[in-house]
C-alpha positions as CSV (number, residue, x, y, z in Angstrom):
1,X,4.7,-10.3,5.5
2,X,3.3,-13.2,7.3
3,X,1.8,-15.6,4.3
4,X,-1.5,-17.6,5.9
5,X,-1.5,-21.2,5.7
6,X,-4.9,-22.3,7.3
7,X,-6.0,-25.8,6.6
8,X,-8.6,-25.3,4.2
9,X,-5.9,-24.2,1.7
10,X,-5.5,-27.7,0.9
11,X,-8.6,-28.7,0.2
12,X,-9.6,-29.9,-3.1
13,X,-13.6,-28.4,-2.5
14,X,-14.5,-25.4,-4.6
15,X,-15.5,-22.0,-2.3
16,X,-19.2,-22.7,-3.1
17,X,-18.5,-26.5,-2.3
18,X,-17.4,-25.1,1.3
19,X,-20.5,-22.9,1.5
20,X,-22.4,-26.0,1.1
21,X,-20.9,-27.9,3.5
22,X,-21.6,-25.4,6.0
23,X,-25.1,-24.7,5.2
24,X,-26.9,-27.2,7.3
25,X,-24.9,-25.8,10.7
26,X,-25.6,-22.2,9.7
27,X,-29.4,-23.2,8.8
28,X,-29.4,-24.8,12.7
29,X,-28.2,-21.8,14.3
30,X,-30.1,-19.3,12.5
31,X,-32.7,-18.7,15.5
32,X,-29.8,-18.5,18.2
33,X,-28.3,-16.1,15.8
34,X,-31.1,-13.6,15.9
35,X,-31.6,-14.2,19.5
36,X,-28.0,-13.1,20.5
37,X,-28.3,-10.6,17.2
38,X,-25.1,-11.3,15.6
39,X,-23.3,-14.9,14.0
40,X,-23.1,-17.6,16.7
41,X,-19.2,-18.5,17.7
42,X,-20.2,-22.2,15.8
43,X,-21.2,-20.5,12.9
44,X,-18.1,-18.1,13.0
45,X,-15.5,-20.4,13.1
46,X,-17.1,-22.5,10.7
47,X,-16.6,-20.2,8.3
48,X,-13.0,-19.3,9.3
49,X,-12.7,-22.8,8.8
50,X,-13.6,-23.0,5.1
51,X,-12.0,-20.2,4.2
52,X,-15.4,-17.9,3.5
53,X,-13.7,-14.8,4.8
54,X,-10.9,-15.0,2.7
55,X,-12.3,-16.2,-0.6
56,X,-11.6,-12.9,-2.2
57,X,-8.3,-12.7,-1.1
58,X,-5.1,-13.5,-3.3
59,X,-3.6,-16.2,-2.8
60,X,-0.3,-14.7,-2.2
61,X,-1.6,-13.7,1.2
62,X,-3.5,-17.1,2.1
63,X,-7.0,-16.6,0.2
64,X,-8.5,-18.4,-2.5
65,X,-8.6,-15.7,-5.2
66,X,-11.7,-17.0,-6.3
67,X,-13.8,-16.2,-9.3
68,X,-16.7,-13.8,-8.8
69,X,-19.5,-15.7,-9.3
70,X,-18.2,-18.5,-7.1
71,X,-18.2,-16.0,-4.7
72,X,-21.6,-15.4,-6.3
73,X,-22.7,-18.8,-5.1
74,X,-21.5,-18.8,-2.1
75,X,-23.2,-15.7,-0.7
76,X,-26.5,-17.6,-2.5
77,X,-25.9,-20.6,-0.7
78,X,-25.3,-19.3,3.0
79,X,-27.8,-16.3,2.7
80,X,-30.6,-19.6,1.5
81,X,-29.5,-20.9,5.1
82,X,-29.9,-17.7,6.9
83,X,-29.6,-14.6,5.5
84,X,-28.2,-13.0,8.4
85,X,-25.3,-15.2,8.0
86,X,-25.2,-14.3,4.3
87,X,-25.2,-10.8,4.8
88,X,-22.7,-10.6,7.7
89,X,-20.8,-13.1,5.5
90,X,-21.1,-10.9,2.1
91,X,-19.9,-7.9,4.1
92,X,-16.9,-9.0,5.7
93,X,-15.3,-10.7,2.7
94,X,-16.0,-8.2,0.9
95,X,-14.5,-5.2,3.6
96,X,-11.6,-7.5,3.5
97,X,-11.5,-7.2,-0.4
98,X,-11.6,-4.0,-0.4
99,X,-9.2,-3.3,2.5
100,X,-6.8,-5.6,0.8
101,X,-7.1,-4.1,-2.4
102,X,-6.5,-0.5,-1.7
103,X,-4.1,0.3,1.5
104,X,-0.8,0.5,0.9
105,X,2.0,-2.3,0.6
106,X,3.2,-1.0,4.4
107,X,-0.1,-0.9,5.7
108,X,-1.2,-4.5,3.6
109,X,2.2,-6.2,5.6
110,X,0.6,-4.8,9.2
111,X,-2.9,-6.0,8.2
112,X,-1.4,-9.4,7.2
113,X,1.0,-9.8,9.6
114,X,-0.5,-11.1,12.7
115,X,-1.0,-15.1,13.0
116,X,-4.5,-14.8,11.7
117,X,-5.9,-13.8,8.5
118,X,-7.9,-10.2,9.3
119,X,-11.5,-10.3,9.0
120,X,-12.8,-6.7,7.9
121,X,-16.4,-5.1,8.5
122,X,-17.6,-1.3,9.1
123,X,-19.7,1.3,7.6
124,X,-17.4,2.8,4.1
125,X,-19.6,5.8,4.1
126,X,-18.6,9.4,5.5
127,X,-19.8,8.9,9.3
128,X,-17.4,11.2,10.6
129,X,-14.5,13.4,9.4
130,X,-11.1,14.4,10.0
131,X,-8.2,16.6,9.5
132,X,-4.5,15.5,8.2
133,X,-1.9,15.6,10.4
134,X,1.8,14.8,9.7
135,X,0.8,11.4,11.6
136,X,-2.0,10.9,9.4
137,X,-5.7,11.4,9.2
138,X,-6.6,12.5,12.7
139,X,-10.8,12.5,13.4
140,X,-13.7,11.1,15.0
141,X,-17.4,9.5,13.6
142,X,-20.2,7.8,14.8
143,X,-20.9,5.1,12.7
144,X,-24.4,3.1,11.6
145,X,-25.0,-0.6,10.9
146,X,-21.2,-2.3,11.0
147,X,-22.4,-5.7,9.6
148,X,-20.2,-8.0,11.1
149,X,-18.1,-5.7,12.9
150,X,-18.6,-8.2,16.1
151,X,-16.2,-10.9,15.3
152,X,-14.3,-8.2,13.0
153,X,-10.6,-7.7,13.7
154,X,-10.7,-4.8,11.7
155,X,-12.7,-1.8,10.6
156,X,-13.3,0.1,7.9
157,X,-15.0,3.8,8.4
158,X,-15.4,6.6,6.4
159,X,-14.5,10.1,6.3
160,X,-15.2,13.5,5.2
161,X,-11.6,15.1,4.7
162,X,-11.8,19.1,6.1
163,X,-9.7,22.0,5.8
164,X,-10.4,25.0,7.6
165,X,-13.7,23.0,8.6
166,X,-14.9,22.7,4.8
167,X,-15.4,19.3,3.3
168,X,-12.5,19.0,0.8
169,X,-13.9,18.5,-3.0
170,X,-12.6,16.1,-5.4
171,X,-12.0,17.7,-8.9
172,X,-15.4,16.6,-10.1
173,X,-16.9,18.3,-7.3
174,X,-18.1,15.3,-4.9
175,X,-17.2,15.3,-1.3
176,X,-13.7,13.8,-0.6
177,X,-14.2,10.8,1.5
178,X,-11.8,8.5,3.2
179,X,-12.1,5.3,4.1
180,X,-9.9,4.6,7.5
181,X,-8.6,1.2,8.4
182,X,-8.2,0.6,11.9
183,X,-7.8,-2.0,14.6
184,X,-11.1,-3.5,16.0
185,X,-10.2,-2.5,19.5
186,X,-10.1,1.4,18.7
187,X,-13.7,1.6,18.2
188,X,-16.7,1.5,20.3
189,X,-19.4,-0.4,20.2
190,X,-23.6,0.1,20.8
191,X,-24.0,-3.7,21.1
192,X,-27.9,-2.8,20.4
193,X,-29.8,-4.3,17.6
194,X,-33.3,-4.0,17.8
195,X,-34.7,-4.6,13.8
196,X,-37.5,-6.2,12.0
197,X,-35.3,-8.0,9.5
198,X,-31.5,-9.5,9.2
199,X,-31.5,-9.5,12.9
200,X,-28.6,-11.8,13.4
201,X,-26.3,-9.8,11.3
202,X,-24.4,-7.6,14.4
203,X,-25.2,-4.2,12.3
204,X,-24.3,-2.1,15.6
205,X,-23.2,1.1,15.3
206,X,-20.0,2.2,16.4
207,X,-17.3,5.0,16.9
208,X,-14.2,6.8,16.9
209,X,-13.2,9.4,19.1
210,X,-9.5,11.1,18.0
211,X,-8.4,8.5,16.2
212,X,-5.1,8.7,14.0
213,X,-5.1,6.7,10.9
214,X,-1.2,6.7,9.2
215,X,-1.0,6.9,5.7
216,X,-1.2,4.0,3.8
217,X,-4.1,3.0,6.0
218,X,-6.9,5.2,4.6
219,X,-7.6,5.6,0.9
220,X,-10.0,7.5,-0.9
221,X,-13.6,5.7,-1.1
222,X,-14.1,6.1,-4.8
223,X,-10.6,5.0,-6.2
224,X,-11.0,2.0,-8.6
225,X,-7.4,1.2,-9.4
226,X,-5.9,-1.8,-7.0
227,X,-2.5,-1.1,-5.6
228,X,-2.4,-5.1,-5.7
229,X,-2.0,-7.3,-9.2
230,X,-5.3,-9.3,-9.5
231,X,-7.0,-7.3,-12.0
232,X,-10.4,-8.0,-10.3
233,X,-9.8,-5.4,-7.4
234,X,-10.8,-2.9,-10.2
235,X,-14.3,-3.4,-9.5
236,X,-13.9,-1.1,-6.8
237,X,-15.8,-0.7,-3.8
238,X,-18.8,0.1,-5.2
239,X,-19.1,-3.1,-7.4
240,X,-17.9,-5.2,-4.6
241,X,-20.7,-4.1,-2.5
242,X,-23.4,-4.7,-5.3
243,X,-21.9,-8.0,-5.8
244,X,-22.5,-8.9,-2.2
245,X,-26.2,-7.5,-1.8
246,X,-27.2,-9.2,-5.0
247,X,-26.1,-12.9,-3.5
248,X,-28.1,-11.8,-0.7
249,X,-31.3,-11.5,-2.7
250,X,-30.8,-14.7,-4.9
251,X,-30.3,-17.0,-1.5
252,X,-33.8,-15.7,0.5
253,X,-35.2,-16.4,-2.9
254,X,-34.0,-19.8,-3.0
255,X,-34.9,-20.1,0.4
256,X,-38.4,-19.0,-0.3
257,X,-39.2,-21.2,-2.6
258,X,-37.8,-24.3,-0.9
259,X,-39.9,-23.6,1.6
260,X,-43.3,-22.5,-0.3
261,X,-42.6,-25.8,-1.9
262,X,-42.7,-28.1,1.2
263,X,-45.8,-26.4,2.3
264,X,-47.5,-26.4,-0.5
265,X,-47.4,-30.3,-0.2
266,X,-47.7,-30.8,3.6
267,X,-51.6,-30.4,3.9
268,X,-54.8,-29.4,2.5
269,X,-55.5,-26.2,3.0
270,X,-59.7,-25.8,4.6
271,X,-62.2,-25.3,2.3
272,X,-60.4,-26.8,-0.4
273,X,-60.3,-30.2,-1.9
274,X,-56.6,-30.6,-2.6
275,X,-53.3,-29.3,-1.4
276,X,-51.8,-26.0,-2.4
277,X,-49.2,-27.5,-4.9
278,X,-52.2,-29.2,-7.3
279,X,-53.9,-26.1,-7.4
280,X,-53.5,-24.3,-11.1
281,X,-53.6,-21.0,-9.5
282,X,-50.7,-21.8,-7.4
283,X,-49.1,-23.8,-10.2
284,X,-49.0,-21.0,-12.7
285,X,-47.6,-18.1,-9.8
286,X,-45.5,-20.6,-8.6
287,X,-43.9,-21.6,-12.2
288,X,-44.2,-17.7,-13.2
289,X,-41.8,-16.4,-9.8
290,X,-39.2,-19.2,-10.1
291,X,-38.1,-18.2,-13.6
292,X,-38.0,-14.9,-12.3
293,X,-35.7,-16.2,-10.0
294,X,-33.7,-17.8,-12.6
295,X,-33.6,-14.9,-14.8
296,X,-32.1,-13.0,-12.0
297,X,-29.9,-15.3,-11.5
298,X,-28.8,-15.5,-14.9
299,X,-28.3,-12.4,-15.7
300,X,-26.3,-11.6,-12.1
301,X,-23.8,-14.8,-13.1
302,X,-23.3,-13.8,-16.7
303,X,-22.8,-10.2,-15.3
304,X,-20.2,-10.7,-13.0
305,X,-18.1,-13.4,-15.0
306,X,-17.9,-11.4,-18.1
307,X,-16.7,-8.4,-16.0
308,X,-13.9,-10.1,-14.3
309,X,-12.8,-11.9,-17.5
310,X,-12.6,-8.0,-19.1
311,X,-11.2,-6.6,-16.0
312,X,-8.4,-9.4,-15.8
313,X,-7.6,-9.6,-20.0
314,X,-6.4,-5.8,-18.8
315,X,-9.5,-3.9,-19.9
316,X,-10.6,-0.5,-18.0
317,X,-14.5,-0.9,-16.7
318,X,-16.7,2.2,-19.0
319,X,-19.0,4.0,-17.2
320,X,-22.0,1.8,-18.6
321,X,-20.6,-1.3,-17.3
322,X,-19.8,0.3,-14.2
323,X,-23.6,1.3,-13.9
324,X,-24.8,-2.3,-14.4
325,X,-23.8,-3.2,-11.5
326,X,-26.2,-0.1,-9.5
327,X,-28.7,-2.2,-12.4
328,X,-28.5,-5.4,-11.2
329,X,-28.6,-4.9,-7.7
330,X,-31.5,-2.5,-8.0
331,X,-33.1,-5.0,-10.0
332,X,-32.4,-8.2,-8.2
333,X,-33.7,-7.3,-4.9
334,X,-36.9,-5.8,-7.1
335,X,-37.2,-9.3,-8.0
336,X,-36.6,-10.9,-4.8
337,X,-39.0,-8.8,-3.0
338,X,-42.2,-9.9,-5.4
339,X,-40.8,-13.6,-5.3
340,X,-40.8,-13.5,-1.3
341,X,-44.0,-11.9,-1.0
342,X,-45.5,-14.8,-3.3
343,X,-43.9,-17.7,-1.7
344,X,-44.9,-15.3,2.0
345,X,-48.6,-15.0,1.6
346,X,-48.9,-18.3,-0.4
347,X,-47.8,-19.9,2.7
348,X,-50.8,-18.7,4.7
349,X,-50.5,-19.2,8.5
350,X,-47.5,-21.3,8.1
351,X,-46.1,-17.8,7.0
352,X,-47.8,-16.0,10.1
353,X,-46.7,-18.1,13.4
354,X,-43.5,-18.1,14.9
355,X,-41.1,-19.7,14.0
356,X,-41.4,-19.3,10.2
357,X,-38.6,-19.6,8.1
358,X,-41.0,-18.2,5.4
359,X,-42.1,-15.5,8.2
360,X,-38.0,-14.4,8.5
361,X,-37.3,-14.6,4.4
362,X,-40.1,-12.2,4.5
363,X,-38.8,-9.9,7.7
364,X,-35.3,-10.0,5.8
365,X,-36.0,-9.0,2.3
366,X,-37.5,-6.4,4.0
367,X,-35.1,-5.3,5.9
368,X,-32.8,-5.7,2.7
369,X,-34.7,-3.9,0.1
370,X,-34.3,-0.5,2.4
371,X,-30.2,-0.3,1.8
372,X,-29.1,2.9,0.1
373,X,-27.3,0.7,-2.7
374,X,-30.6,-0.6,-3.8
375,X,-32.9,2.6,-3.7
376,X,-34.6,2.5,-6.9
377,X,-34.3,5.9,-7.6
378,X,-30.6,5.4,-8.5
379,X,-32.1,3.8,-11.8
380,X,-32.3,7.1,-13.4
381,X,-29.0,8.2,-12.7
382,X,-27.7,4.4,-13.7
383,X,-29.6,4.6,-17.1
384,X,-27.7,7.6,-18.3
385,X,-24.2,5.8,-19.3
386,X,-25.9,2.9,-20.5
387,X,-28.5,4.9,-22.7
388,X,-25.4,6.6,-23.8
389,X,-24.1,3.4,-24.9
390,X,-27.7,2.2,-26.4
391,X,-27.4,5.5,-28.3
392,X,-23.8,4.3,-29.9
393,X,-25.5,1.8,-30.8
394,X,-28.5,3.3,-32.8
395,X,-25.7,5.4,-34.4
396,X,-23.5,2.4,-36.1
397,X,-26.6,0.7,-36.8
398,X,-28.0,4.0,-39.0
399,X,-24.7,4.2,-40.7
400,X,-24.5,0.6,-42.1
């Protein structure tokens, strides 16, 4: 296997030190990036540069291996910049995560053996299915909103698994679904992406037509046990992806209120006798939605750092923590959206003409609050292992 030695590996910044760096370039291309609907090549390399891609990558195979909630604050910090470029950002390292952490040791050598670290993107849900073969899993799909599948050298796609043309069922009855790691190149793409929100994030949709995927290069989609040795890979996909979404949601609120904050003091608004930000309405809103922010926040960071510090001491995740991470996601964005639409219509007509970076936090939280992971309907069905564990709870508590 071909160990990566980019340049960035020797330098002493943290991951969301690098983020940093590269948040005023991403911040200046955000408008070319929703006119051309996907990352700008500046942008892109910028973040091959530090590293982004890879920062949940071992460092074995020429990532950082970094903690979650840098990670955490990295997705914050590019996503306050543009959240297109958070978003495409959030899903790529974390495709390559997951790619990395659950193909085989064969299949790992091919993806890492080329002279550039892979970049993953794709849609992990069933958008097609397939058959086995003795050369693997033979199918086709079409595929919806591929997140930075456009400067992806890799895919990830999902698929229902069929014998005799019935969807194979997993022993607790759910639909057995494989996720399929190909080459970029063997898919094709409907460059179109025409959206109200998160316009520069390259979502296209995508497919395959008879593609073979060997063993080794397709696993199943709800596995949570990494073939690799970093412990965190137990998350699974699942909490990868919540993980992502959520540092989504904290950047366009810190975003928001950056901005609500500068107008606020720019002018006086007509009809009134002082600016925005010396008004005690505004004051009290203003003070009320940024601890929500904080609390979020909070409860995100301590969230994911006590879950990798169990994972890694060589715990097994229960259902109940496994279900706070549906929670928080589901929560966050609640959050976000109700922090957004304050800092929005606060903002007045500063929110209302184009450009408004205020006017696109709003179009993007949006757009973000309508992904399947964050339906809040999922709540009742994520409060039933942690009532269970509330219920323990009660129990010991009676018999002292």
């Amino acid at each position: 296997m071909n160990v990566q030695n980019p340049v960035w590996k020797t330098a002493t910044e943290t991951i969301p030190q690098r983020a940093k760096k590269i948040a005023p370039l991403v911040r200046s291309e955000a408008l070319e990036s929703e006119r051309i609907g996907t990352m700008t090549p500046k942008v892109v390399a910028a973040m091959k540069d530090a590293g982004l891609f890879w920062m949940l990558v071992p460092k074995e195979l020429g990532g950082s291996q970094a903690r979650m909630v840098e990670c955490m604050e990295a997705w914050e910090e590019i996503s306050a910049a543009d959240a297109s470029a958070g978003w495409s950002l959030m899903a790529n390292s974390t495709g390559t995560a997951a790619a990395t952490a659950f193909v085989s040791e064969d299949a790992l050598a091919r993806i890492y053996g080329g002279p550039e670290l892979p970049i993953m993107a794709g849609m992990l849900g069933p958008g097609g299915s397939g058959v086995e073969t003795t050369e693997g899993l033979k199918g086709s799909g079409k595929y919806r909103f591929g997140s930075g599948s456009l400067h992806a050298t890799w895919l990830g796609s999902g698929m229902f698994v069929l014998d005799d043309k019935l969807i194979r069922k997993l022993p607790d009855g759910n639909p057995q679904v494989r996720v399929c790691w190909l080459p970029a190149e063997s898919a094709v793409f409907d460059k179109t992406w025409d959206v109200l929100g998160l316009q520069g994030t390259g979502s296209v949709d995508y497919s395959l037509t008879d593609v073979t995927v060997p063993e080794g290069f397709h696993h199943e989609r709800s596995v949570n046990r990494s073939e690799r040795d970093w412990r965190l890979y137990d998350i699974g996909i699942a909490g990868l992806a919540c993980a992502g979404h959520t540092g989504v949601a904290l950047g366009l609120m810190k975003r928001a209120l950056e901005e609500i904050t500068q107008i606020a003091f720019a002018k006086k608004r007509p009809a009134y006798q002082t600016v925005l930000g010396e008004q005690q309405v505004f004051r009290h809103d203003f003070a009320y939605h940024e601890a929500a922010y904080r609390a979020a926040r909070a409860f995100t960071m301590e969230l994911y750092d006590e879950t990798q510090n169990y994972l890694e001491a060589g715990n097994e995740l229960t259902p109940a923590m496994r279900a706070r991470f549906r929670q928080n996601v589901i929560y966050v964005h609640k959050v976000a959206a109700e922090v957004v639409r304050f800092c929005y219509t606060m903002g007045g007509s500063d929110s209302l003409r184009n450009p408004s970076d205020l006017g696109r936090c709003m179009r993007d939280i949006s757009a973000a609050t309508q992904h399947i992971f964050v339906d809040t309907i999922a709540m009742q069905d994520v409060a039933v292992p942690i009532l269970d564990d509330w219920k323990q709870v009660v129990a010991a508590n009676r018999q002292a």
